[in-house]
C-alpha positions in Angstrom: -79.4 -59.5 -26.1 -75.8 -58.3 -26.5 -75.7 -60.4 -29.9 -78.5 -59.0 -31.6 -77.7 -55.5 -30.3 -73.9 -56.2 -31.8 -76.0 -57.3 -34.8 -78.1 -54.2 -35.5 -74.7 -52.5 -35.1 -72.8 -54.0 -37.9 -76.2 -53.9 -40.3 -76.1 -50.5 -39.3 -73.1 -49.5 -39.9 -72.9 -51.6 -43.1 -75.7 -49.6 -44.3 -74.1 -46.5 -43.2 -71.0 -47.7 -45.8 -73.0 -48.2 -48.2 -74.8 -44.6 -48.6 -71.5 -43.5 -48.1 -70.3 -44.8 -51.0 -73.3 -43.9 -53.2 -72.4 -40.5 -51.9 -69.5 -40.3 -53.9 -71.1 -40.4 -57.1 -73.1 -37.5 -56.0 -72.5 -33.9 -58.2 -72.2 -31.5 -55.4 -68.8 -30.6 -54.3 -67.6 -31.7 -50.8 -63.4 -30.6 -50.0 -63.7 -34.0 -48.2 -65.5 -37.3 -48.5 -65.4 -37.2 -44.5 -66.5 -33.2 -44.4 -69.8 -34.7 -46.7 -70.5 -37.3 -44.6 -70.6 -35.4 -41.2 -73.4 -33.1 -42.8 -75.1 -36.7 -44.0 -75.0 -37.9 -40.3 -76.5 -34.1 -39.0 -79.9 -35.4 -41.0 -83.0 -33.8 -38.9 -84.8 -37.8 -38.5 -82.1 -38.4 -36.6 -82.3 -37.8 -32.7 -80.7 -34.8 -32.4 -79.0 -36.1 -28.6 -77.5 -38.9 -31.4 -76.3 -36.5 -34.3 -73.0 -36.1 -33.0 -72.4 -39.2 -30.8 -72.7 -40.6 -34.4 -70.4 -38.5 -36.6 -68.1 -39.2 -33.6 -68.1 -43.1 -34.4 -69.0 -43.5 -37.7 -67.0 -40.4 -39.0 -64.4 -40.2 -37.1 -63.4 -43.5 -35.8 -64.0 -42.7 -31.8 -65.5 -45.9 -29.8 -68.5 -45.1 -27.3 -66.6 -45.1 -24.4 -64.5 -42.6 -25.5 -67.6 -40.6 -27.2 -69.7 -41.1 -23.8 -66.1 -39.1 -21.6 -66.9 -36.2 -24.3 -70.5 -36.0 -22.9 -70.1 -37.1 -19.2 -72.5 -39.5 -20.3 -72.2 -43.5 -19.3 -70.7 -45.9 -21.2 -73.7 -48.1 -21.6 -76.4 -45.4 -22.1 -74.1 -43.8 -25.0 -73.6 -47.3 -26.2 -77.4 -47.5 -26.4 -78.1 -44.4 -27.7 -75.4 -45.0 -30.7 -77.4 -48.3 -31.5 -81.1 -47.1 -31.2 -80.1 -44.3 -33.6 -78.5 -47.1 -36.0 -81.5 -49.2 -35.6 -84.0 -46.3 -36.8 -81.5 -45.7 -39.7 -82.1 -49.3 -40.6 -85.7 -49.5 -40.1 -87.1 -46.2 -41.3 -84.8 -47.1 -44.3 -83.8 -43.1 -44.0 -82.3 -41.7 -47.2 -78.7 -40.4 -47.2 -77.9 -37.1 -49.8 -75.9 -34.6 -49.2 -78.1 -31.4 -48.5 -79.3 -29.1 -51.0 -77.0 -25.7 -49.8 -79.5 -24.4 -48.4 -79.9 -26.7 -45.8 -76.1 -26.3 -44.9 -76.7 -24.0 -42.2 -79.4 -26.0 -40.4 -76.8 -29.0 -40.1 -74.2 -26.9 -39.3 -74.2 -26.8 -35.3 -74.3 -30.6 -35.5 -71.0 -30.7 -37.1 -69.2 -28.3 -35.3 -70.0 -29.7 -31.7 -68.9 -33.1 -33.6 -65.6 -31.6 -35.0 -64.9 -29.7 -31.5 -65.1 -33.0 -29.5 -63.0 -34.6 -31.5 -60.6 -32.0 -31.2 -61.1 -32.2 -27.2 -60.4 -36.1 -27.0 -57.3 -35.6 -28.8 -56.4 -32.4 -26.8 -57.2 -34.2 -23.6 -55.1 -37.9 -25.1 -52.3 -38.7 -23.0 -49.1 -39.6 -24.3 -49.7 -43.3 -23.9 -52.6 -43.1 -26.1 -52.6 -44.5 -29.7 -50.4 -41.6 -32.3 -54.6 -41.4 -34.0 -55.9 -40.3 -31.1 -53.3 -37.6 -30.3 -53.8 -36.7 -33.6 -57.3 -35.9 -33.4 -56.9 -32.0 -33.0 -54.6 -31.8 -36.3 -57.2 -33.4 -38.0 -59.7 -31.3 -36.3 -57.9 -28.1 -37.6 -57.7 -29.5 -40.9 -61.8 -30.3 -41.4 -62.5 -26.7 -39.6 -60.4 -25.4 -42.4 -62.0 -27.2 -44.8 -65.4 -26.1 -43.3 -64.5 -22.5 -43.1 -64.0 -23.0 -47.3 -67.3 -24.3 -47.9 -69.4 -22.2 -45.4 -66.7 -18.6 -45.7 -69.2 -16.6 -43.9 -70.4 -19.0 -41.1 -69.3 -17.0 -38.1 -69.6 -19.9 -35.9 -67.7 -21.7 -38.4 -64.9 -19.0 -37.9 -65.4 -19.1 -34.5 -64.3 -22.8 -34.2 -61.7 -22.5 -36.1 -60.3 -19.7 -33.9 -60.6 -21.4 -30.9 -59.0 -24.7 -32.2 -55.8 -22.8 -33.5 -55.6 -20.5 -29.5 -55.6 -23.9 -27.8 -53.5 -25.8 -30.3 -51.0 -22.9 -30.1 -50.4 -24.0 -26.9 -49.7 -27.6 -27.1 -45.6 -27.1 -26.5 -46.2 -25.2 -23.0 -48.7 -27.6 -21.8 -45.3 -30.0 -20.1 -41.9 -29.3 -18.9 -38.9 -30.2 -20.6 -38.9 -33.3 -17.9 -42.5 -34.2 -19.2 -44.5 -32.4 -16.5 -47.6 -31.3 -16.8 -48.0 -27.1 -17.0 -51.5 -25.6 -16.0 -52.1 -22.9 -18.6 -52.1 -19.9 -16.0 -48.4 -21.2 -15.3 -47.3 -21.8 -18.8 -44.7 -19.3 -20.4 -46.7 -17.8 -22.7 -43.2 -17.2 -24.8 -43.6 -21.2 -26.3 -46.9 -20.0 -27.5 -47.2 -20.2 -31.6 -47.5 -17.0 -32.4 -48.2 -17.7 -35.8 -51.8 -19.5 -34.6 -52.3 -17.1 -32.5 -52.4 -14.3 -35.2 -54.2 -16.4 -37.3 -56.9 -17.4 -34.6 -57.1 -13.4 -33.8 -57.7 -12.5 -37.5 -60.5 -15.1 -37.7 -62.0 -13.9 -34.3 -62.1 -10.5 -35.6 -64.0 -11.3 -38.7 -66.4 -13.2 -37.1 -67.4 -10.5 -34.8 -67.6 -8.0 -37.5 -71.1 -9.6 -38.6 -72.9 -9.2 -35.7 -74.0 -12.3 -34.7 -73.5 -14.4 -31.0 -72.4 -18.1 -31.5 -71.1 -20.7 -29.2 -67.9 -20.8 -30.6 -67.2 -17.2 -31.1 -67.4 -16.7 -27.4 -65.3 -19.7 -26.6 -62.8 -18.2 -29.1 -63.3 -14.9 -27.2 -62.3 -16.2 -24.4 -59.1 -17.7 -25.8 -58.2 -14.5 -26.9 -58.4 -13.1 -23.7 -56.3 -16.0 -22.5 -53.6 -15.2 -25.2 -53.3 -11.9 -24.7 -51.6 -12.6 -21.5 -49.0 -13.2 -23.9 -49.0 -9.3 -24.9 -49.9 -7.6 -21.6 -48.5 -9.9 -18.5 -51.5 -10.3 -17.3 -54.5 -11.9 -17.3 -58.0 -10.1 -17.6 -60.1 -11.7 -15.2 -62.9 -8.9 -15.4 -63.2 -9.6 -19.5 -63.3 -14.0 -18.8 -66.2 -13.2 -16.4 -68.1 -11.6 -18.7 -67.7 -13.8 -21.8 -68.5 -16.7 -19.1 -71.2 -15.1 -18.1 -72.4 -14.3 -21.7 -71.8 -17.9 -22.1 -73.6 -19.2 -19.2 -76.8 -17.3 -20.9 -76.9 -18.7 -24.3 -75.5 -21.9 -24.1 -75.1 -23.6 -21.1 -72.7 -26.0 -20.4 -70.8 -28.1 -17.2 -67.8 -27.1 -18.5 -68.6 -23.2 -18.8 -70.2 -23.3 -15.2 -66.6 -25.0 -14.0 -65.0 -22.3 -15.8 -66.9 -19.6 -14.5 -65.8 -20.3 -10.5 -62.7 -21.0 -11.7 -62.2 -17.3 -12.5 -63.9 -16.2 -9.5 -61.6 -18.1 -7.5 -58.9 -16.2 -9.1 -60.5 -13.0 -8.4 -60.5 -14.0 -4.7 -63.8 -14.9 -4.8 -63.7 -18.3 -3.6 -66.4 -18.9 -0.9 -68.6 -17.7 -4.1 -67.2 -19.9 -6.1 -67.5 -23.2 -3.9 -71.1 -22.4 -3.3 -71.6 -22.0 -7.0 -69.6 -26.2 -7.5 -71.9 -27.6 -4.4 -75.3 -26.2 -6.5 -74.3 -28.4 -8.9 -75.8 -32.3 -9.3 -73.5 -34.3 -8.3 -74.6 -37.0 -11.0 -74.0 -34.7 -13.7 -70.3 -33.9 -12.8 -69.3 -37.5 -11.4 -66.9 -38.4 -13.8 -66.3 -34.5 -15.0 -62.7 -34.1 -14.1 -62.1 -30.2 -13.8 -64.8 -30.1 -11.9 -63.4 -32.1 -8.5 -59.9 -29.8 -9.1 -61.5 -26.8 -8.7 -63.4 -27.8 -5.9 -60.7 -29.3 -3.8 -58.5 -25.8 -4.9 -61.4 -23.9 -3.2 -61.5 -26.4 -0.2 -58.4 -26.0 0.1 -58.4 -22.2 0.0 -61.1 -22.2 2.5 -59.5 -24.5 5.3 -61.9 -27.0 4.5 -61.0 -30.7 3.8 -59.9 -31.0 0.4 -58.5 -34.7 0.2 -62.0 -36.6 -0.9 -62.2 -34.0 -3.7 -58.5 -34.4 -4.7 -58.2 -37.9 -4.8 -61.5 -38.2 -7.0 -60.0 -36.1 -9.4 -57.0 -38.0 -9.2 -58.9 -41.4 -10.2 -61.0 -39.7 -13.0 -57.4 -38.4 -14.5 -56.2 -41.3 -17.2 -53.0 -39.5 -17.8 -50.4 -41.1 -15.7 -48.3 -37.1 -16.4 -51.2 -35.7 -15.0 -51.9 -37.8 -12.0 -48.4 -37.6 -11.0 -48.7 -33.3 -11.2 -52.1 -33.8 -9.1 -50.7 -36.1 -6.6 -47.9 -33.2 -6.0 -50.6 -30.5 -6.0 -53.0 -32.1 -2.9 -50.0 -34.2 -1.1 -51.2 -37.2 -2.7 -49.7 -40.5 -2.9 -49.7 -41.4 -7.1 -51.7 -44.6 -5.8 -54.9 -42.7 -4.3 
């Protein structure tokens, strides 16, 4: 079963190679064979819960297992997903073109979740991992770029972009001369690249002079507010639970709802913020990192036992840095 499943895998993606190549002949003009390809992969006959999965592996060279830890999804079911969408590709004998531009905007989401988890894997890449894979939110960067020059009034588009230059800006705060890790509400918001963070500011403020709510103009909303801790010393708690909130309401997410008690743990809020990690499934945050932090912070906070939550937060953590700052955090040993 595993044969023929590797088999319809490499038909697939030889087939996949193949369009891609007669895509290059085509007339229309894509800033970057890879760019094209991505708005190929976003075609509506293919399951939209497989759209990005697939640019992920096809695209962008990430493995399943690595594409599944972007989705708190298991290994196996991504794995499956990946080749049933293959498999259709194959059998339906679905045509690849590159879309007419009007059909730009109706593939767009697809692209920019695949872009943005690509720049999330490499953000989140220890520094054992492979020099690609830390690489990963450069080359993010550079296809949001490139995006932002095909699609100039996307405001989503602008959004992304913004938000990928406020948390790059960061990347020489995130550790300590010694190599420690550095949670963002302790990092010296002086190592900040002030240059990004203009740049992602200017791009925030045109996006939101058009009027329109988007994922990824909220999440670079939220940066913003982050960053301008750099400016005022302090950090506006009142503004992140809004955008959360606003968040929350349009689109959803583990990761927002983590967020969100984070800040109301900050505002002293914690009992309220506890309550709101136990409402959640535990099967949908099992191997969701943040998640089990936060909640044996709050634990902590409360007098409650916090060590079951710690140390599974500890063994979900693949970055030895990180573990190490985690076992110092809780009173861990580095072995838990």
């Amino acid at each position: 079963n595993d044969r023929r499943h590797d088999r319809v895998r490499d038909i697939a993606a030889s087939d996949l190679a193949r369009h891609y190549d007669e895509l290059a002949d085509t007339a229309r003009e894509f800033p970057d064979e890879r760019l094209k390809l991505l708005f190929v992969c976003a075609h509506p006959a293919i399951d939209p819960a497989a759209r990005t999965p697939l640019m992920l592996q096809t695209v962008l060279g990430l493995d399943a297992a690595r594409i599944a830890a972007s989705f708190l999804t298991p290994p196996a079911t991504m794995g499956q997903r990946l080749v049933r969408a293959k498999t259709r590709i194959r059998e339906t004998g679905l045509r690849f073109e590159v879309p007419e531009p009007e059909c730009l905007r109706a593939r767009l989401p697809d692209v920019l979740d695949a872009i943005y988890a690509a720049f999330g894997t490499g953000w989140d890449a220890g520094a054992d991992q492979p020099d690609a894979m830390r690489g990963l939110p450069d080359e993010a960067i550079y296809l949001g770029r490139l995006l932002l020059d095909l699609l100039p009034d996307a405001p989503d588009a602008m959004g992304l972009l913004s938000l990928m230059l406020f948390t790059h800006a960061r990347r020489g705060a995130r550790r300590e001369p010694d190599g420690g890790f550095v949670p963002l509400d302790a990092q010296d918001a002086r190592r900040w690249d002030r240059s990004m963070v203009i740049e992602a500011e200017t791009l925030l403020t045109s996006a939101s002079r058009l009027g329109q709510f988007g994922r990824y103009l909220c999440e670079a909303a939220i940066q913003s507010v982050h960053a301008q801790r750099a400016v005022t010393g302090r950090l506006n708690l009142d503004a992140l639970e809004t955008l959360y909130r606003l968040l929350a309401t349009h689109h959803p997410t583990i990761g927002g709802g983590v967020a969100l008690a984070s800040v109301l743990r900050q505002q002293g809020r914690v009992a309220e913020a506890l309550a709101m990690l136990d409402g959640v499934a535990v099967g949908t945050v099992a191997t969701y990192q943040p998640f089990w932090v936060l909640r044996a912070h709050c634990q902590r906070d409360l007098a409650q036992p916090f060590e079951a939550s710690a140390a599974t937060a500890q063994r979900l953590t693949g970055d030895a840095i990180l573990r190490a700052h985690l076992a110092g955090e809780f009173g861990l040993s580095e072995a838990d």
